[in-house]
C-alpha positions as CSV (number, residue, x, y, z in Angstrom):
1,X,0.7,-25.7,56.4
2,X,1.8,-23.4,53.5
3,X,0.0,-23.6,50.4
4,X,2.2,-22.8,47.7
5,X,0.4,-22.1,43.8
6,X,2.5,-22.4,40.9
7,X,2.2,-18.7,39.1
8,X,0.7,-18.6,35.9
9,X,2.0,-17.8,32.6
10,X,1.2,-14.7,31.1
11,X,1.0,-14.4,27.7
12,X,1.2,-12.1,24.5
13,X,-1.1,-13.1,21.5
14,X,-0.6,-12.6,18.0
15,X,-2.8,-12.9,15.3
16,X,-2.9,-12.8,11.7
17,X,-6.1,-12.7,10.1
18,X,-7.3,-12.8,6.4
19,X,-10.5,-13.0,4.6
20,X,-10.2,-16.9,4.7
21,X,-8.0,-17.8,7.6
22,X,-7.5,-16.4,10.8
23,X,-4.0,-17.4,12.3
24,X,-3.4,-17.1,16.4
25,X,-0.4,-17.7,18.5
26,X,0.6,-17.0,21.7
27,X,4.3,-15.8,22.9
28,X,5.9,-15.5,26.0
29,X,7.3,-12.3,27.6
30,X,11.0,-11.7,26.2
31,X,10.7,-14.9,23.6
32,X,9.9,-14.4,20.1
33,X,9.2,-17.8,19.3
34,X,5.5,-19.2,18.5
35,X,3.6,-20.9,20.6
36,X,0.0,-23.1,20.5
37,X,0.1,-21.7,16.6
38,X,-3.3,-22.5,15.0
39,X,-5.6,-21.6,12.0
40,X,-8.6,-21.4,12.3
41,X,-11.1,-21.4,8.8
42,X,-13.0,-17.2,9.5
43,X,-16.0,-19.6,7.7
44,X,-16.8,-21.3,10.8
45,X,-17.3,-18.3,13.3
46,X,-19.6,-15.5,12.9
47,X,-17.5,-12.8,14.1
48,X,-13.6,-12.5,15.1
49,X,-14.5,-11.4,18.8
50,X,-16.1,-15.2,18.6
51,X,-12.9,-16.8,16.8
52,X,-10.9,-15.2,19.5
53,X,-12.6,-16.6,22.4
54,X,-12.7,-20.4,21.0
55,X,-8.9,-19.8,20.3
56,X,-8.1,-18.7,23.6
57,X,-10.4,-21.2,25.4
58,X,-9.0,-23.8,23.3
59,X,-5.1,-23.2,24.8
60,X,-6.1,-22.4,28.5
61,X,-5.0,-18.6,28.0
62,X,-8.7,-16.7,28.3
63,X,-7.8,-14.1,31.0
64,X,-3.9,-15.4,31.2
65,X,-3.4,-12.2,28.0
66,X,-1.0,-9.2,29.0
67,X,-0.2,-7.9,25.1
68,X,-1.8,-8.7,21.9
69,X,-1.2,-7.6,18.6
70,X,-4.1,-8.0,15.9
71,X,-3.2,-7.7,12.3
72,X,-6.1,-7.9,10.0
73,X,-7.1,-7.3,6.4
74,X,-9.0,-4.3,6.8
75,X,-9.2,-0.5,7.8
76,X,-7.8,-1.1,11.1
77,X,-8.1,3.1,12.0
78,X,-11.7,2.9,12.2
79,X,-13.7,1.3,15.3
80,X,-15.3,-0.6,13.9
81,X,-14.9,-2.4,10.1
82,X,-16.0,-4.5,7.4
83,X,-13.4,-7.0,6.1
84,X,-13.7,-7.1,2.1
85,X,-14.1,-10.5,1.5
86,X,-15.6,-12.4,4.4
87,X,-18.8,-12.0,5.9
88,X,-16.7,-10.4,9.5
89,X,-17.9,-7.1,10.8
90,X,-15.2,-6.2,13.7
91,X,-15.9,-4.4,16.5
92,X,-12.0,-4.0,18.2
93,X,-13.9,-2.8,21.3
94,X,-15.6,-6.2,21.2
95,X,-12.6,-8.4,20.0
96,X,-10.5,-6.1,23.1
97,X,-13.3,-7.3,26.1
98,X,-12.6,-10.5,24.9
99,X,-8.7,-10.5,25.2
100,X,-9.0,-8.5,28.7
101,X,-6.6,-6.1,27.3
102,X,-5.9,-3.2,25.0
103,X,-4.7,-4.7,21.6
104,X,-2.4,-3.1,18.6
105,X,-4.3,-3.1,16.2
106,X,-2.4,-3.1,12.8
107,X,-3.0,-3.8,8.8
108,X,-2.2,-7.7,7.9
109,X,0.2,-6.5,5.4
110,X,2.0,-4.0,7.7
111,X,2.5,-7.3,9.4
112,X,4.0,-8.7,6.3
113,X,6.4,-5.8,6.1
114,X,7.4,-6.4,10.0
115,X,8.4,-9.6,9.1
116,X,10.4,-9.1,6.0
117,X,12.2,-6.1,8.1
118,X,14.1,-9.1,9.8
119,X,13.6,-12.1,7.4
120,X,16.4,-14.0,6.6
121,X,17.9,-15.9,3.6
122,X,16.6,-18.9,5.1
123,X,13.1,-17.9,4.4
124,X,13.8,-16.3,0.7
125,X,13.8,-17.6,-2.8
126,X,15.2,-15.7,-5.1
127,X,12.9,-14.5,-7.9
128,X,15.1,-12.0,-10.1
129,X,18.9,-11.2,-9.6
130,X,19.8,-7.6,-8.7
131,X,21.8,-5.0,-7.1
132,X,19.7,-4.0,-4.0
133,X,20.2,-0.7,-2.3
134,X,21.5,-1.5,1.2
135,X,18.8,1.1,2.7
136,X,16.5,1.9,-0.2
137,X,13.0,1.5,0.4
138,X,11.9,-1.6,0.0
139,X,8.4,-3.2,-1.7
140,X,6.4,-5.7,0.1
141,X,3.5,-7.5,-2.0
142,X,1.8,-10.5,-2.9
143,X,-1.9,-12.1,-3.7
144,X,-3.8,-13.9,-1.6
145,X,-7.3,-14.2,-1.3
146,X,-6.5,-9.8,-1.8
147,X,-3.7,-8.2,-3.2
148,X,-1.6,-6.8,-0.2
149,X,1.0,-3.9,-0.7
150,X,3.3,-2.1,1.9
151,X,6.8,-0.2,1.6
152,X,9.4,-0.3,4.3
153,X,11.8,2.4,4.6
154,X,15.2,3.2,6.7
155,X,14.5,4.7,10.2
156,X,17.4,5.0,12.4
157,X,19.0,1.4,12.6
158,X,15.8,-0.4,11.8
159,X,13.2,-0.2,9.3
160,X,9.3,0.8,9.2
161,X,6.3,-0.2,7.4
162,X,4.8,2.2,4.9
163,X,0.9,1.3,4.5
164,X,-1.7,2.1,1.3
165,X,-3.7,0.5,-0.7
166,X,-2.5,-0.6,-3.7
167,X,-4.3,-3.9,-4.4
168,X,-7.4,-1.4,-5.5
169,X,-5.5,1.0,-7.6
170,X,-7.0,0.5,-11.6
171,X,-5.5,-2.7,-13.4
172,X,-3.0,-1.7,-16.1
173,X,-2.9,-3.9,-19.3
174,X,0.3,-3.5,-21.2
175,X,-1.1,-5.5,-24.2
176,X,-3.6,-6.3,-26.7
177,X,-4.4,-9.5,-25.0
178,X,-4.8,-8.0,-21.3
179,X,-6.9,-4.6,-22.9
180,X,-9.6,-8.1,-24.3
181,X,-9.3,-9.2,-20.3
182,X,-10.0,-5.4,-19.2
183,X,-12.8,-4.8,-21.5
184,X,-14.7,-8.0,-20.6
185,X,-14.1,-7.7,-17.0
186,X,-15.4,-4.0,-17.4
187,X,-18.9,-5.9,-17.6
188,X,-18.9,-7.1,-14.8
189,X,-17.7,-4.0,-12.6
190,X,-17.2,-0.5,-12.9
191,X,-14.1,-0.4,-11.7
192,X,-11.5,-2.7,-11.7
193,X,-8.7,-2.8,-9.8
194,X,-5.6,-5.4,-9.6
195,X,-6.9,-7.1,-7.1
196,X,-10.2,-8.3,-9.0
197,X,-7.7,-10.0,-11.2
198,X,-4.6,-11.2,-9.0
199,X,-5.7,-12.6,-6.2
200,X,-7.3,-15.4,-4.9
201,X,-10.5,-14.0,-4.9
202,X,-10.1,-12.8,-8.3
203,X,-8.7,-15.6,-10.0
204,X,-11.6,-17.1,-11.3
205,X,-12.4,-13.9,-12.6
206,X,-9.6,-13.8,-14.7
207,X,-10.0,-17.6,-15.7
208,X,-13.2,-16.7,-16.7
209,X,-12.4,-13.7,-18.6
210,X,-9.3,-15.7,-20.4
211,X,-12.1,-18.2,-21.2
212,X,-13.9,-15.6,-23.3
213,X,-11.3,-14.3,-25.1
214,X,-10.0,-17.2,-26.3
215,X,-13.4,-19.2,-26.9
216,X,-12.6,-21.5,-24.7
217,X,-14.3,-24.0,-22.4
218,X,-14.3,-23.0,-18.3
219,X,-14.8,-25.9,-16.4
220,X,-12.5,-25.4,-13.2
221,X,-14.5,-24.2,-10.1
222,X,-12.1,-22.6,-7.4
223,X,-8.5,-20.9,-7.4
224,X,-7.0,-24.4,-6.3
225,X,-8.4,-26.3,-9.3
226,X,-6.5,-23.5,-10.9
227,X,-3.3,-24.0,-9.5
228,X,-3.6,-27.4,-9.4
229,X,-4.8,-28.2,-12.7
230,X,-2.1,-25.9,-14.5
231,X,1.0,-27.1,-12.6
232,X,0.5,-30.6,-13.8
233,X,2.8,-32.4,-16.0
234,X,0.1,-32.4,-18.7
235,X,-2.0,-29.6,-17.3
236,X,-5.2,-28.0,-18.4
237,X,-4.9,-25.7,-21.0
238,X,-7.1,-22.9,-19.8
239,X,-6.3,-23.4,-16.6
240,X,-1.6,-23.2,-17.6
241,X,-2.7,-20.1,-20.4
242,X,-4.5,-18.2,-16.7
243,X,-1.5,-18.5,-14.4
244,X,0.9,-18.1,-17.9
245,X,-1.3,-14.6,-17.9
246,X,-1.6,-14.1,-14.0
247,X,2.2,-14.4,-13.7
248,X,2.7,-11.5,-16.9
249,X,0.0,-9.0,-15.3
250,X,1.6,-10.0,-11.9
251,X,5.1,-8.8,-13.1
252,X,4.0,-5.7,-14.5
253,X,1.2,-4.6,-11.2
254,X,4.7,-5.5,-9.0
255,X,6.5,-2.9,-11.6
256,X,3.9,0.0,-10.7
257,X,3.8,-0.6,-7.1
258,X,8.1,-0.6,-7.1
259,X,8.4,2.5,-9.1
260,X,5.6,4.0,-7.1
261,X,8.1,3.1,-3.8
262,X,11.1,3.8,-5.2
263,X,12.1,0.1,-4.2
264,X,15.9,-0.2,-4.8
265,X,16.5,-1.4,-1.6
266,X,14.5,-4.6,-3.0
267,X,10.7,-6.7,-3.7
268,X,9.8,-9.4,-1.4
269,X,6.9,-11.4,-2.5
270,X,4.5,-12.8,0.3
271,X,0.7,-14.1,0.5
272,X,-0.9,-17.6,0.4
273,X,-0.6,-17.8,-3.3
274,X,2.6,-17.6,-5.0
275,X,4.6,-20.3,-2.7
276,X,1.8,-22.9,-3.8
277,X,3.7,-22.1,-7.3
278,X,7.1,-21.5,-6.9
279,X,8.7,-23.4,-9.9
280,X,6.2,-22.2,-12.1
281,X,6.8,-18.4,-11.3
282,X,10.1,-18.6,-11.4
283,X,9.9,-20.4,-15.3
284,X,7.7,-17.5,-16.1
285,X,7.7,-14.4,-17.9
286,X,7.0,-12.5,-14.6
287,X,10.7,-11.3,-14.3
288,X,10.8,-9.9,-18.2
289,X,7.3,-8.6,-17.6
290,X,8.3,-6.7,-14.1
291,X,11.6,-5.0,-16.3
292,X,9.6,-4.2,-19.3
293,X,9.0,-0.5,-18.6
294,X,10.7,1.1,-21.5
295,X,12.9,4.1,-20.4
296,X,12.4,3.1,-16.5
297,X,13.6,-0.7,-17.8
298,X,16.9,0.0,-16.7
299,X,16.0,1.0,-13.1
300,X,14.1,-1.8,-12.5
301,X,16.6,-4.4,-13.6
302,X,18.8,-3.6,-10.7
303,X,16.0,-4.4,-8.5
304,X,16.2,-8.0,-7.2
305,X,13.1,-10.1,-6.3
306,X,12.5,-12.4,-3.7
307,X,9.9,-14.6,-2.6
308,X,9.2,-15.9,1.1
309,X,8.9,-18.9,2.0
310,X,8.6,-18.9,5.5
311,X,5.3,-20.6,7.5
312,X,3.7,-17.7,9.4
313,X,5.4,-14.4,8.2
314,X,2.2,-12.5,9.2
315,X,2.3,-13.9,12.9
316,X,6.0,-13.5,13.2
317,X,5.3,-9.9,11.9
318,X,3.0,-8.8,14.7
319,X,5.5,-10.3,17.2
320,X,8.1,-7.7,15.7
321,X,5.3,-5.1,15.6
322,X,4.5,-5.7,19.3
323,X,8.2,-6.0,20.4
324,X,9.1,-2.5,18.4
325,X,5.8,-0.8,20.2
326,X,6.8,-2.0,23.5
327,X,10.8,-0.7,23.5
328,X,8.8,3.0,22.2
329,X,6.8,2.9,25.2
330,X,10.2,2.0,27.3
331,X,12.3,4.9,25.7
332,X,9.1,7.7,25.8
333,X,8.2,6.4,29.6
């Protein structure tokens, strides 16, 4: 008698992986949609390589992986990297024996950018009312526990990230108030950069700082308090004056980086922060501060904002990334 085996699935995994979280899912060959999607706190495992392995085990896919796409907050060029705010060395040699295959390896915001190449309205709020540029370069940016910054531009019918570094470039203060911020923060480091301040990593930095120049009292103890605390209907006072401040420097940092790009095809905010505070970004100063560039004010109010809002742009992002290095290979094969 004829034994007959049921084949099994092979899969493409995708994952998305920050300084605090690292997000997997798997995907079948020809379908987009996410599968097994889980997050995993990088906290609990000493390396990715191990992360990997207990997310894999944990579906029934170890040795069942034909693609995989890794996007990642750090300098994924190099062989091996440090991430900037976890305690993760990665080894993509080690993190590949792991996944059985070789993986695309690709910067977490690039993944960001992939994804807003084919968001749709569904997914967006608008932020700031504008004229976009049907295929201008576009800015992709947000804070979360980093600042993250990527451009897309126009490349035959589709579009293509544009990768740098601009969470590191020097903060800019535009007032008296944010030079008090600078100066205090200058004694702590020697060089700081819009990321020590907007981000999630930062933001009790600029709590603290706010604290200082105001004589005030800093009891909160973590970013949530934070956002917590100054989103209530009576809310903390040093704690609403932070995020009142975050939201003005947040406008103007999103300025630079547009200018920079050339982005009149459109911003989209992303990153784990600013959808935990929708309503109180958009009752903010952020779209006055962002247009508040004296002779370029006129350029950038034709540039309309947006802010997504869907669940896993970054893992839907390295789907796209996969999918658009797979139909290169097809064409150049």
């Amino acid at each position: 008698m004829t034994e007959y085996r049921i084949p099994m699935p092979n899969f493409n995994l995708v994952a998305d992986v920050g300084a605090t979280n690292a997000r997997f899912a798997l995907t079948l060959s020809n379908a987009p949609e996410l599968l097994h999607t889980k997050v995993l706190s990088c906290a609990d495992y000493p390396s990715l390589e191990a992360a990997v392995s207990a997310y894999l085990s944990s579906t029934g896919a170890l040795g069942l992986i034909t693609q995989a796409c890794i996007a990642i907050a750090g300098t994924v060029h190099l062989a091996e990297f440090s991430l900037a705010n976890n305690h993760w060395r990665v080894n993509k040699s080690k993190v590949n024996t792991v996944l059985q295959v070789e993986a695309l390896w690709i910067n977490d915001f690039a993944a960001q950018a992939w994804a807003m190449s084919e968001i749709t309205d569904a997914d967006l709020l608008s932020v700031k009312q504008g004229q976009a540029i049907e295929r201008g370069n576009r800015l992709v940016m947000g804070p979360g526990t980093g600042m993250g910054v990527a451009g897309l531009i126009a490349h035959n019918k589709g579009w293509l990230p544009v990768m740098g570094e601009g969470g590191h470039v020097g903060f800019a203060p535009t007032n008296t108030l944010q030079m008090k911020i600078l100066a205090y923060m200058w004694t702590s480091y020697e060089h700081v950069s819009t990321e020590r301040l907007l981000s999630g990593s930062g933001m009790m930095d600029l709590y603290k700082a706010v604290a200082h120049v105001k004589a005030m009292q800093p009891d909160l103890t973590s970013p949530s308090d934070i956002l917590q605390q100054a989103q209530l209907s009576t809310p903390d006072e040093l704690a609403y004056q932070t995020l009142c401040i975050f939201c003005d420097m947040l406008g103007n940092a999103v300025a630079n980086e547009a200018l920079a790009f050339g982005a009149v095809g459109g911003v989209y905010l992303t990153g784990g922060i600013l959808p935990r505070m929708q309503e109180f970004l958009l009752a903010s100063d952020f779209g006055r501060c962002f247009s508040n560039k004296g002779r370029s004010s006129a350029y950038l109010k034709q540039i309309p904002i947006y802010l997504c809002i869907a669940q896993q742009p970054g893992l839907q992002g390295a789907v796209i990334a996969l999918d658009h290095k797979s139909r290169r290979h097809n064409v150049t094969s």
